[in-house]
PABA-771843 format. One line per field, with one value per residue (C-alpha): x, y, z. Coordinates in pm, 1 decimal, decimal comma, always signed. Layout:
px = (X/...)
py = (Y/...)
pz = (Z/...)
END
This chain:
px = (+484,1/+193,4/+201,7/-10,8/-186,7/-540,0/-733,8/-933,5/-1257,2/-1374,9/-1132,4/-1131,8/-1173,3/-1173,8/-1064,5/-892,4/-500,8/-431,1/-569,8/-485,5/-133,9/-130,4/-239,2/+32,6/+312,5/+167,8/+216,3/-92,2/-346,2/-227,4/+138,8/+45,8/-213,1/+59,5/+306,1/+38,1/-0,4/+362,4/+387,3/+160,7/+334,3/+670,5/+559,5/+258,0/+7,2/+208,4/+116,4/-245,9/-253,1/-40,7/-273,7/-611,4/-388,1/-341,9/-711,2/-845,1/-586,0/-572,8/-838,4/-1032,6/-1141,2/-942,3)
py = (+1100,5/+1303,2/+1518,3/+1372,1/+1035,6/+975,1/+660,7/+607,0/+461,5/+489,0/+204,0/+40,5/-379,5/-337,5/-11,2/+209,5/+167,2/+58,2/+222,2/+525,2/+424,4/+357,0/+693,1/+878,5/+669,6/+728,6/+299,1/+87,6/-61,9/-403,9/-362,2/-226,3/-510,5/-801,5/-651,1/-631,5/-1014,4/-1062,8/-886,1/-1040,6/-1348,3/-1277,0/-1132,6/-1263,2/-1078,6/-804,7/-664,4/-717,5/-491,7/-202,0/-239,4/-175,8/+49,7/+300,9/+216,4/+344,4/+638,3/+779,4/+1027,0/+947,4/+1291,1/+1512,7)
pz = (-1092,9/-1118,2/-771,7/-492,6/-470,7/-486,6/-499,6/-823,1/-770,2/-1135,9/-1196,4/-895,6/-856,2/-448,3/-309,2/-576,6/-470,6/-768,4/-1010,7/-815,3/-809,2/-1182,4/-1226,0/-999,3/-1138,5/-1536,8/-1569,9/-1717,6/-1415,7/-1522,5/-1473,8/-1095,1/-1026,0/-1129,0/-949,6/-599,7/-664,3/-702,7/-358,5/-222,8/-285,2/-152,9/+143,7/+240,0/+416,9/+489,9/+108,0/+153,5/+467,2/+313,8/+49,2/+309,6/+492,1/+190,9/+104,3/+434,3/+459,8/+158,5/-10,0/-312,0/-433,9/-669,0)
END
């Protein structure tokens, strides 16, 4: 993990959490975007929210 995480809108599709999390955790965007729609698939909705939960919360500049 690469210290604190930051949302990455040069690679964003919606918001950034993604890509931002790909970045922190040093893992391709791909892997982290499957495994959001897996998530979001087990649990439901619940994903989706955390998802515009850490997109409104979190800070996008470095």
């Amino acid at each position: 993990m690469n210290g604190r995480f930051f949302l990455n809108p040069a690679k964003a599709k919606a918001m950034g959490v993604c890509a931002g999390l790909s970045d922190w955790l040093g893992v391709d965007v791909l892997i982290v975007r499957l495994a959001m729609v897996v998530a979001t698939l087990v649990t439901g909705p619940v994903a989706v929210l955390l998802y515009i939960l850490t997109g409104w919360l979190a800070t996008d500049d470095r």
